[in-house]
N, CA, C and O atoms as CSV, one atom per row, in Angstrom:
chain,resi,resn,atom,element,x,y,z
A,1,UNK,N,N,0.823,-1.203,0.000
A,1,UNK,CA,C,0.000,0.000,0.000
A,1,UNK,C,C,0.861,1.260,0.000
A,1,UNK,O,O,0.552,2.153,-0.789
A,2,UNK,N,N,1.875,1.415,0.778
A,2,UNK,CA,C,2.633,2.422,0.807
A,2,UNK,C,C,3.398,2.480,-0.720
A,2,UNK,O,O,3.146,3.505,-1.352
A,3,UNK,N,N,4.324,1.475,-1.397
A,3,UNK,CA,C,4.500,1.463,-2.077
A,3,UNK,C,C,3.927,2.674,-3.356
A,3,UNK,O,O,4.297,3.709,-3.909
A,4,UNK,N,N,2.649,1.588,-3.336
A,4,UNK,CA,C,1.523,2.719,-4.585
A,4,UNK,C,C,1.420,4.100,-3.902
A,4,UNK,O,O,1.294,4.929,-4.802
A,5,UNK,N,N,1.420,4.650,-2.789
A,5,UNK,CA,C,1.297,6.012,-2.582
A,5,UNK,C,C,2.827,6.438,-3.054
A,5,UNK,O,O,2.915,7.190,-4.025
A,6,UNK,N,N,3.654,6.125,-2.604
A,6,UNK,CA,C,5.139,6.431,-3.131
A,6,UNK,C,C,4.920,6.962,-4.637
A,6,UNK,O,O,5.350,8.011,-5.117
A,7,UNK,N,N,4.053,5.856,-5.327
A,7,UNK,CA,C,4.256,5.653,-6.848
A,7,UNK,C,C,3.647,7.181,-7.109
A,7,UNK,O,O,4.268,8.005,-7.781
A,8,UNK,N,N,2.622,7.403,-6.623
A,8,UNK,CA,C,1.284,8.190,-7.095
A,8,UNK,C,C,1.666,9.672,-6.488
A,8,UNK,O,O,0.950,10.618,-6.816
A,9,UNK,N,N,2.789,9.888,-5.602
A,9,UNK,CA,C,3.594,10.682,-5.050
A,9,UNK,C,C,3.999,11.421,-6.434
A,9,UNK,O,O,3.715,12.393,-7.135
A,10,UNK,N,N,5.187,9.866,-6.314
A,10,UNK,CA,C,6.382,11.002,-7.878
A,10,UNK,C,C,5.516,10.634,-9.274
A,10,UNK,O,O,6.176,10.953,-10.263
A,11,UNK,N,N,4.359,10.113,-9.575
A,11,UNK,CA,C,3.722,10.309,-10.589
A,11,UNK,C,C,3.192,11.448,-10.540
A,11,UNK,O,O,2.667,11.827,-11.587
A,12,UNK,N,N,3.153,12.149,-9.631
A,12,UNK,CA,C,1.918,13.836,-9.491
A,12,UNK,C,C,3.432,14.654,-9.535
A,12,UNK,O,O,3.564,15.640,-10.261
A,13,UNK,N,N,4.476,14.181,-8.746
A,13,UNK,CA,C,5.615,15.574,-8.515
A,13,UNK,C,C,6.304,15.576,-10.348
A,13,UNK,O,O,6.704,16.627,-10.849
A,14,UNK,N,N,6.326,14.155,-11.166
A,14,UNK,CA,C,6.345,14.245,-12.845
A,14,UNK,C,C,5.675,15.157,-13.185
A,14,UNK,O,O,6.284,16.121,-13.649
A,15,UNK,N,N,4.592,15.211,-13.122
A,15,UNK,CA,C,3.098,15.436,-14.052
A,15,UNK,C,C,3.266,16.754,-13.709
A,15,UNK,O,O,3.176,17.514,-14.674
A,16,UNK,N,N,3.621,17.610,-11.961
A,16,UNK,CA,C,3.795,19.141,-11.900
A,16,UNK,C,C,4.764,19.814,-12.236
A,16,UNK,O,O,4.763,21.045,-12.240
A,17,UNK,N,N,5.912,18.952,-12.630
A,17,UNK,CA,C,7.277,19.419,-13.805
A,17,UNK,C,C,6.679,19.254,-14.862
A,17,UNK,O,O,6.372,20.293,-15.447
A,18,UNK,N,N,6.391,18.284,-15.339
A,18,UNK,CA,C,6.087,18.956,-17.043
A,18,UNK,C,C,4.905,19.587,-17.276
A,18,UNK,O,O,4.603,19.638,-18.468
A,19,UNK,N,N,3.891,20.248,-16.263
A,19,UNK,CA,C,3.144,20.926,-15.907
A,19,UNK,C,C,3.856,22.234,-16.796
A,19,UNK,O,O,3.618,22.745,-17.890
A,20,UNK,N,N,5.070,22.529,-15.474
A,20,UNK,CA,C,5.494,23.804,-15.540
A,20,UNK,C,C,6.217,23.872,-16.746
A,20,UNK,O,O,5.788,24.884,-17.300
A,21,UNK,N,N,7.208,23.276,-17.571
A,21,UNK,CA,C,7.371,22.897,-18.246
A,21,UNK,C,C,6.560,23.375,-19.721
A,21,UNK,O,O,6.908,24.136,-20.624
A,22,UNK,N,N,5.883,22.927,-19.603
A,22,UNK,CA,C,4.774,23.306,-20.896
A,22,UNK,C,C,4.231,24.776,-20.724
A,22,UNK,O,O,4.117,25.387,-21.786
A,23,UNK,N,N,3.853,25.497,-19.507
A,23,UNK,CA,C,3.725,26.912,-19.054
A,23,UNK,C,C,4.674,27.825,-19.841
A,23,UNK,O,O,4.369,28.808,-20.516
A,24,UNK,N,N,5.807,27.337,-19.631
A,24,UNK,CA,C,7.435,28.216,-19.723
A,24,UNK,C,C,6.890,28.185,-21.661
A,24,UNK,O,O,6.393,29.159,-22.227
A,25,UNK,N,N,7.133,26.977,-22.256
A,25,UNK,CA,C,7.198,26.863,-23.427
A,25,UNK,C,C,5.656,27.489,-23.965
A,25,UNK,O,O,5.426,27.631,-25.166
A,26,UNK,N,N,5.199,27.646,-23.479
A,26,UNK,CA,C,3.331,28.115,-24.126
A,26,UNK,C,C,4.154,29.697,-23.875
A,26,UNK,O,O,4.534,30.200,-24.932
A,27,UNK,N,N,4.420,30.409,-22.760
A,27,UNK,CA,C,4.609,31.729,-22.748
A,27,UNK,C,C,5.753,31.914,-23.387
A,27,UNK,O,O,5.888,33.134,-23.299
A,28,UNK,N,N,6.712,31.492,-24.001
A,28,UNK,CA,C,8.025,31.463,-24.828
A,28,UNK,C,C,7.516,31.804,-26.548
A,28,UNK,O,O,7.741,32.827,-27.194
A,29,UNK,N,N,6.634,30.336,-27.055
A,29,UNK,CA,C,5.988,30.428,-28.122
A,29,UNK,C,C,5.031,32.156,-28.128
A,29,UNK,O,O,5.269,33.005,-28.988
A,30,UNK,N,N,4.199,32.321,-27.232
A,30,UNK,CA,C,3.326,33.531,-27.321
A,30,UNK,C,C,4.177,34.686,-27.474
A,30,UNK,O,O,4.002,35.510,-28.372
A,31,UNK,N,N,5.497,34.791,-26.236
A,31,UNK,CA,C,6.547,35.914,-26.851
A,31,UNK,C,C,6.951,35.731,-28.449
A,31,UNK,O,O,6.900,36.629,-29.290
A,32,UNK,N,N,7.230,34.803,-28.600
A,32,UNK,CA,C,8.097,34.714,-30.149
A,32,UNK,C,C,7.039,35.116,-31.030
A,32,UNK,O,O,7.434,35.818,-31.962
A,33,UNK,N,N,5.839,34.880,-31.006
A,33,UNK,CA,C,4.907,35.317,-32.097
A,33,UNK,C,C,4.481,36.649,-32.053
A,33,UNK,O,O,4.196,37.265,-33.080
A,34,UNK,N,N,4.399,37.288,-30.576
A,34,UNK,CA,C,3.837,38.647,-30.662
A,34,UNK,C,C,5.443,39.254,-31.386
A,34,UNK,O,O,5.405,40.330,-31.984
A,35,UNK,N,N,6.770,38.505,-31.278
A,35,UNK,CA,C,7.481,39.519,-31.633
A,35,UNK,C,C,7.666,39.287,-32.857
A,35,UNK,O,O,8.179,40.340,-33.234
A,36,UNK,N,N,7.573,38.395,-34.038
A,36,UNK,CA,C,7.355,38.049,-35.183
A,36,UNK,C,C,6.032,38.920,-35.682
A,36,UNK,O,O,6.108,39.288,-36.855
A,37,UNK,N,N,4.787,39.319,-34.939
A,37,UNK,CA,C,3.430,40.221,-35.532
A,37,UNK,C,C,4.510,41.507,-35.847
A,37,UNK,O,O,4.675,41.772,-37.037
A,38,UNK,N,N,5.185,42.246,-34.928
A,38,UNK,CA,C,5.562,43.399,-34.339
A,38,UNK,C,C,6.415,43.189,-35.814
A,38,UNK,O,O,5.885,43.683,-36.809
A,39,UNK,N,N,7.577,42.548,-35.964
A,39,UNK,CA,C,8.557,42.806,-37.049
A,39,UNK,C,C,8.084,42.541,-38.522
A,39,UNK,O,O,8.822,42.891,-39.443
A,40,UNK,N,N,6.889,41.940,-38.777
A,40,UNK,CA,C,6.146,41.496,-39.895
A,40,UNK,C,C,5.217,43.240,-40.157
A,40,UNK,O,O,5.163,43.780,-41.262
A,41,UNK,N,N,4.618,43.808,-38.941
A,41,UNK,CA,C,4.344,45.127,-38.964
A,41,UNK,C,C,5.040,46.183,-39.240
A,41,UNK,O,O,4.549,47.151,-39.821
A,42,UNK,N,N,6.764,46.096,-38.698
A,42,UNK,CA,C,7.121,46.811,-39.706
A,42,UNK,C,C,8.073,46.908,-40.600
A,42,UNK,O,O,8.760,47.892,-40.876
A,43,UNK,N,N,8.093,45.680,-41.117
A,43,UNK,CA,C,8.463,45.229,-42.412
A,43,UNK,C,C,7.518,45.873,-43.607
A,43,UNK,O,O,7.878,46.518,-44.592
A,44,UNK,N,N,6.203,45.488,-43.200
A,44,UNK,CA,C,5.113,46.244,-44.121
A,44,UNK,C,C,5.176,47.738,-44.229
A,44,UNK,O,O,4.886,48.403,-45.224
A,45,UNK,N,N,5.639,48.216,-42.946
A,45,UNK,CA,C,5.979,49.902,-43.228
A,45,UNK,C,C,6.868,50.086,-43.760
A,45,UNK,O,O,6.723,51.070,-44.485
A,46,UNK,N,N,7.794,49.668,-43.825
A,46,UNK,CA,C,9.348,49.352,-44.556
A,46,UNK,C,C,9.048,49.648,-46.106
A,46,UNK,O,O,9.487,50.431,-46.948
A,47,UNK,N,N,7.954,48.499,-46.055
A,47,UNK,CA,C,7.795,48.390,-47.647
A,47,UNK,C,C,7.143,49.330,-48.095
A,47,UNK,O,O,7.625,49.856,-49.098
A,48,UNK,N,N,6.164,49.759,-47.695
A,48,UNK,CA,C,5.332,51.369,-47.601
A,48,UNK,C,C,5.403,52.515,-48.109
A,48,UNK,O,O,4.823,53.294,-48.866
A,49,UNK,N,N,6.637,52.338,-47.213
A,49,UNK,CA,C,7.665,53.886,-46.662
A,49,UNK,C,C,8.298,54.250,-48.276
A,49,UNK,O,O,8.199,55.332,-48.856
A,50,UNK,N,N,9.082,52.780,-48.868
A,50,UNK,CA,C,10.004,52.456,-49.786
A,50,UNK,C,C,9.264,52.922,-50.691
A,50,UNK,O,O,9.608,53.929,-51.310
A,51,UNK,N,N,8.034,52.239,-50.957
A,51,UNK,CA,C,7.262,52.574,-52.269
A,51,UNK,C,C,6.721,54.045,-52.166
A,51,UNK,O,O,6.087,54.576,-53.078
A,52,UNK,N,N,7.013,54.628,-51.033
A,52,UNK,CA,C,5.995,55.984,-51.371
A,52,UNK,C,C,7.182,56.760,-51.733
A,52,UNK,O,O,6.928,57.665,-52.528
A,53,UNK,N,N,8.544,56.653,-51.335
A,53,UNK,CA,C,9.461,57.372,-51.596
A,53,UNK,C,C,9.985,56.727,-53.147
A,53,UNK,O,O,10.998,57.208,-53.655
A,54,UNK,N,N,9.497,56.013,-53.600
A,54,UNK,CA,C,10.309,55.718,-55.093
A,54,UNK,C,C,9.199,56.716,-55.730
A,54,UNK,O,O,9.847,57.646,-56.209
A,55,UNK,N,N,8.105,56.892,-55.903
A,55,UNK,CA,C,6.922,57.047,-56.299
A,55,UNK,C,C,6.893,58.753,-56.315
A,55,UNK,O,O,6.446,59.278,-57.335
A,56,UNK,N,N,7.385,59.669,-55.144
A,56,UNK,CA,C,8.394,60.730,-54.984
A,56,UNK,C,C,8.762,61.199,-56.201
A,56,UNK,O,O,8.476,62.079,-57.013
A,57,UNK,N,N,10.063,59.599,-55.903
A,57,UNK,CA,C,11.529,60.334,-56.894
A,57,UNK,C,C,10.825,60.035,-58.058
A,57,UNK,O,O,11.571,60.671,-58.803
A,58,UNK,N,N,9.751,59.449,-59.020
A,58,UNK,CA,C,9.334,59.356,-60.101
A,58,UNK,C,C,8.716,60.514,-60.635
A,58,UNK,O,O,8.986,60.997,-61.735
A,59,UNK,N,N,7.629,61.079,-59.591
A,59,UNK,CA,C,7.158,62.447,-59.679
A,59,UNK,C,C,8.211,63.472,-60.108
A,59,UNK,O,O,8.316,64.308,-61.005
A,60,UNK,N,N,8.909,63.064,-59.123
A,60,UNK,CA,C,10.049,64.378,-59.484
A,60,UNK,C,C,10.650,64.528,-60.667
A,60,UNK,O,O,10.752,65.582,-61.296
A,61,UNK,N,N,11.111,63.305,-61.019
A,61,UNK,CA,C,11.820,63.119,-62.297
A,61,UNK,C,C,10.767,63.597,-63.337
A,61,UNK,O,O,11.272,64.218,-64.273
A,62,UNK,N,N,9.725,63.481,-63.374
A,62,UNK,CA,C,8.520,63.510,-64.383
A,62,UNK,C,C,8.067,64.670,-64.518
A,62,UNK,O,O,7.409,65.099,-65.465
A,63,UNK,N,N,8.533,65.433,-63.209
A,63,UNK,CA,C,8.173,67.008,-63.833
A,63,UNK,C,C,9.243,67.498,-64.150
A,63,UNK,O,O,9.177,68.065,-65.240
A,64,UNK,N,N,10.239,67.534,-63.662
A,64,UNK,CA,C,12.119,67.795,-64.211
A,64,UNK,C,C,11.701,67.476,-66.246
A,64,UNK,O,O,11.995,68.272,-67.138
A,65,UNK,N,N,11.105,66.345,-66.409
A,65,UNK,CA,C,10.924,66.379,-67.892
A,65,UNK,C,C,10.339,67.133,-68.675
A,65,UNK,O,O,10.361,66.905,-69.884
């Protein structure tokens, strides 16, 4: 009888490590993605920014003609 409580002991003190375990890695994954939204956001301004300033220098050139 003692035995099985022993067992059912370090089967629960397992189960609350990879508990925590999976916590760490769930809030790890959620950082990495909000910071992948954030650099994908402004990558798109990047690209934005780029095209409004080529678009500029085209104007410009086009009245210079």
């Amino acid at each position: 009888m003692m035995l099985i409580v022993h067992w059912l002991s370090e089967i629960g003190a397992i189960l609350w490590a990879l508990t925590g375990v999976v916590i760490v890695l769930a809030k790890l994954i959620s950082a990495i993605t909000h910071c992948e939204c954030k650099l994908v956001t402004m990558l798109d301004l990047a690209f934005k920014v780029k095209k409004a300033w080529k678009k500029l220098k085209d104007d410009k050139r086009k009245n210079r003609q």
